[in-house]
N, C-alpha and C positions, 0 to 999 in steps of 0.2 A: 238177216237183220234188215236190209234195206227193202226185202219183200214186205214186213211190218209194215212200212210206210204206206200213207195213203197215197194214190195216183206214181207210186214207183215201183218197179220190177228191177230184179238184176237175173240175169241167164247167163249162164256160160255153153259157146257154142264149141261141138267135138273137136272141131279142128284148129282150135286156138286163135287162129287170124283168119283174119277177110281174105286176104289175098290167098288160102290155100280156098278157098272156090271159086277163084277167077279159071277161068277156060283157056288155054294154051296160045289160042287163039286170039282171042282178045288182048291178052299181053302181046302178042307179036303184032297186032296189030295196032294199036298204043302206043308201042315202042320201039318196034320193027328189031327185038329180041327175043328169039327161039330158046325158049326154056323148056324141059318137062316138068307138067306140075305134079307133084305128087302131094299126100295127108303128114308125109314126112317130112319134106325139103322146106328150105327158109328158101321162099319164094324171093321175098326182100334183094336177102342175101345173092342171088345166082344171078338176078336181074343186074343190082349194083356192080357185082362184079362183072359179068360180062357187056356192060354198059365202059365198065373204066378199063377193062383189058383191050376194047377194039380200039382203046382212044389213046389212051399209053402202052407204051412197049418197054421204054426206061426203067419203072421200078414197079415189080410184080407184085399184085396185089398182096401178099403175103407180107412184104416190106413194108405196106404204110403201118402207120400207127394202129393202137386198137379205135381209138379216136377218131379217126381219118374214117377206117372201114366203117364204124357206125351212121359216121354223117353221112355217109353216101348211101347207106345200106338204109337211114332213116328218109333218104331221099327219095329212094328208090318205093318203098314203101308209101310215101303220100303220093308221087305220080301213078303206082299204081291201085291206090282207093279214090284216085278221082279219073284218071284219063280211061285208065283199063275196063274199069265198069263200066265205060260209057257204050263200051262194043262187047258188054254182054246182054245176051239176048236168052228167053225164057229156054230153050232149048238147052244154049250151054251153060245156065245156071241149072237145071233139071241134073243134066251131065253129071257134074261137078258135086252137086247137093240131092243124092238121090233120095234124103230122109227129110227132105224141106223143111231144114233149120231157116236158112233165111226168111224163106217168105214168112214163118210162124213167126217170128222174131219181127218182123215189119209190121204185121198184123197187130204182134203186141204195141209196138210204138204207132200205130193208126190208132187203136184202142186207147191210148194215155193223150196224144194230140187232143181227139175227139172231146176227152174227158175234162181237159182244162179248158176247152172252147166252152164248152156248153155247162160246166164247173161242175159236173157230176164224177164221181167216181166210178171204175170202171175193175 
């Protein structure tokens, strides 16, 4: 339905979130937290947590709220679509996205940018 529109696209990418193609690497270096990323694991999730296990020892994660794990797990999630990408580089995005979704997906949003500058459809 929103592909009908003019000058809008909607795509859904394989691996549901941004952060399962961030590079291992880059998260550790971001947030100086060792995770494995895998197309399965809630990247979110593993960061948040092992971000609040190194800093509380009193009440294990499992104990806070459902509440509680989201706000941190929603936290964990925007530092890492802003600081984490900043230390990926074409290599470990290649890595990570070896059917280059992203960059077509960027390509598309170059092509809608371009098209409302210059008011043509694309």
């Amino acid at each position: 339905m929103l592909n009908s529109r003019t000058k809008c696209r909607a795509v859904v990418i394989s691996k549901r979130s941004l952060e399962k193609y961030l590079h291992s690497s880059a998260v550790f270096e971001a947030s100086g937290i060792s995770v494995e990323i895998s197309d399965e694991a809630d990247i979110a999730e593993l960061v948040a947590r092992s971000s609040y296990d190194s800093r509380h020892v009193s009440t294990p994660w499992q104990q806070l709220t459902t509440r509680a794990r989201k706000r941190l797990r929603d936290q964990a999630k925007r530092r890492l679509n802003t600081k984490a990408v900043e230390y990926m580089t074409p290599e470990r995005l290649a890595e990570r996205d070896p059917n280059d979704e992203i960059h077509s997906r960027l390509k598309i949003i170059g092509s809608l940018i371009g098209s409302r500058l210059t008011g043509n459809a694309r």
